[in-house]
C-alpha positions as YAML, in Angstrom:
chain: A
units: angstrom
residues:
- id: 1
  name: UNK
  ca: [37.77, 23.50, 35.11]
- id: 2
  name: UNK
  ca: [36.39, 22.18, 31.95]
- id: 3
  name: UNK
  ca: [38.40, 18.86, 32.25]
- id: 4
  name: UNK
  ca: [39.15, 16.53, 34.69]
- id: 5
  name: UNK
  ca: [42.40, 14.60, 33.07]
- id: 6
  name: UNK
  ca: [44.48, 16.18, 29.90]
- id: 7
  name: UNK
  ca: [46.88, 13.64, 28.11]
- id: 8
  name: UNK
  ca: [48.87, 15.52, 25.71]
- id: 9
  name: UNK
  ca: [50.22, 13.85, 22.67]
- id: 10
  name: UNK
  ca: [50.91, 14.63, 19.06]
- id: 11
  name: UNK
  ca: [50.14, 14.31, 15.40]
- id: 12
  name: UNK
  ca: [52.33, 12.10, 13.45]
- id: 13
  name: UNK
  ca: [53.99, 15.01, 11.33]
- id: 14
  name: UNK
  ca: [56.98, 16.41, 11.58]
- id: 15
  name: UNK
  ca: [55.64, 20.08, 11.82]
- id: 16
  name: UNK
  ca: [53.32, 19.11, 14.91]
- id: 17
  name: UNK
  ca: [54.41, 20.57, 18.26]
- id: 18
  name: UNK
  ca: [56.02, 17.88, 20.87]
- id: 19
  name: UNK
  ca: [53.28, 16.67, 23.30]
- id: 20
  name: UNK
  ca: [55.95, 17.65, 25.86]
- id: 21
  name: UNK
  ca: [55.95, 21.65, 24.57]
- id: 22
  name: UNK
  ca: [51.95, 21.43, 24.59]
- id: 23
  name: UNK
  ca: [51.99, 20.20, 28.08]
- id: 24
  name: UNK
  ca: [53.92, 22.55, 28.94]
- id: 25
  name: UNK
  ca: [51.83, 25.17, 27.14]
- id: 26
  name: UNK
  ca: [48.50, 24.06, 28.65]
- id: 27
  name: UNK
  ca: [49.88, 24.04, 32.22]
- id: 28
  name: UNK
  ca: [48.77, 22.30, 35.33]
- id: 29
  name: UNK
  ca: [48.16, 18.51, 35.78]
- id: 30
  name: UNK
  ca: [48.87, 17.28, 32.28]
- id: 31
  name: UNK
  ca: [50.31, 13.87, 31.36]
- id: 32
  name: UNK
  ca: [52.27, 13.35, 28.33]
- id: 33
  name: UNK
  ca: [51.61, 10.43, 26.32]
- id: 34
  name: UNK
  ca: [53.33, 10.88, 22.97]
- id: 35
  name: UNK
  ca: [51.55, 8.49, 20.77]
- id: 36
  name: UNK
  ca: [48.22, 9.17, 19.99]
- id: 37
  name: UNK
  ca: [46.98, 6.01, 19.97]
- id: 38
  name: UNK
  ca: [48.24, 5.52, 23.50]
- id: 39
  name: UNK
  ca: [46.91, 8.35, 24.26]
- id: 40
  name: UNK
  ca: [43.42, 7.78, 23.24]
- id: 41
  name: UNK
  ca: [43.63, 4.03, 24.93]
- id: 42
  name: UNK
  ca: [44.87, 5.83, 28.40]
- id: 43
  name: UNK
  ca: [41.88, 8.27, 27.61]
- id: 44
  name: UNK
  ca: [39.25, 5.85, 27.26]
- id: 45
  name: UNK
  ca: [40.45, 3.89, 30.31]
- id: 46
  name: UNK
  ca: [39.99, 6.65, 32.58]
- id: 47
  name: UNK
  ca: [36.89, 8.61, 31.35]
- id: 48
  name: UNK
  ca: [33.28, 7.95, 29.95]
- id: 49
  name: UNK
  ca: [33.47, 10.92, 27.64]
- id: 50
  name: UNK
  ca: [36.59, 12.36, 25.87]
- id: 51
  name: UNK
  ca: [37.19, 15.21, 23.50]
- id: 52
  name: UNK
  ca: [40.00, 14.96, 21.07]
- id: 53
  name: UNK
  ca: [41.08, 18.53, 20.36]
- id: 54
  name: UNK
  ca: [43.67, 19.24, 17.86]
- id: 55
  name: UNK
  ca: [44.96, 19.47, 14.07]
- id: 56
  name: UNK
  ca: [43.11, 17.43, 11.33]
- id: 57
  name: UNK
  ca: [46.47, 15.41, 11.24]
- id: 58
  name: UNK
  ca: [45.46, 13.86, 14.72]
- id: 59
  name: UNK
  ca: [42.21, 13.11, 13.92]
- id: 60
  name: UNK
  ca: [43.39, 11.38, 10.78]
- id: 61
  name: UNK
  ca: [45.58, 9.74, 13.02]
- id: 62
  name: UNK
  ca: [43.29, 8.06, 16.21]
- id: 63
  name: UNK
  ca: [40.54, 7.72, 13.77]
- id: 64
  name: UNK
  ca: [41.35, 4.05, 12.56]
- id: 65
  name: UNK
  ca: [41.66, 3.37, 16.39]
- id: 66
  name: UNK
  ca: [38.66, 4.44, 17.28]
- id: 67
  name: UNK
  ca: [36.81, 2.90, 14.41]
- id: 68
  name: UNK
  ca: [38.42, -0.81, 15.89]
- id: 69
  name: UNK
  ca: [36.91, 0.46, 18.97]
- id: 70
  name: UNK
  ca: [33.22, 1.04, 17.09]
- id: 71
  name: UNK
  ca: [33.24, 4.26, 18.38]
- id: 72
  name: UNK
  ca: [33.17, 5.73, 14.62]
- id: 73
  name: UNK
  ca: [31.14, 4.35, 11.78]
...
């Protein structure tokens, strides 16, 4: 495996699919954590590295929350 933990959550937009239906897509030890920002605060509690894969739409949307974490300039 590539990952160790998978959170699933999803972009705030109406067309994005439920982090439920992507965890249930991906398969296999997934936890569902529907707001992103949750989901990148469980993320960075658990792990020293994360990877946020997904639409532009979810970037746009963790990336004030990571800049209060100064992990983006």
């Amino acid at each position: 495996p590539v990952t160790s933990t998978v959170f699933a959550t999803a972009a705030p937009t109406p067309r994005a699919r439920p982090a439920e239906d992507l965890a249930a897509h991906i398969g296999g030890d997934v936890t569902v954590i529907a707001d992103p920002d949750a989901a990148i605060a469980r993320a960075l509690e658990t792990a020293d590295t994360v990877c946020i894969a997904g639409s532009s739409f979810l970037v746009g949307a963790v990336r004030d929350s990571l800049k209060l974490r100064a992990i983006l300039d």
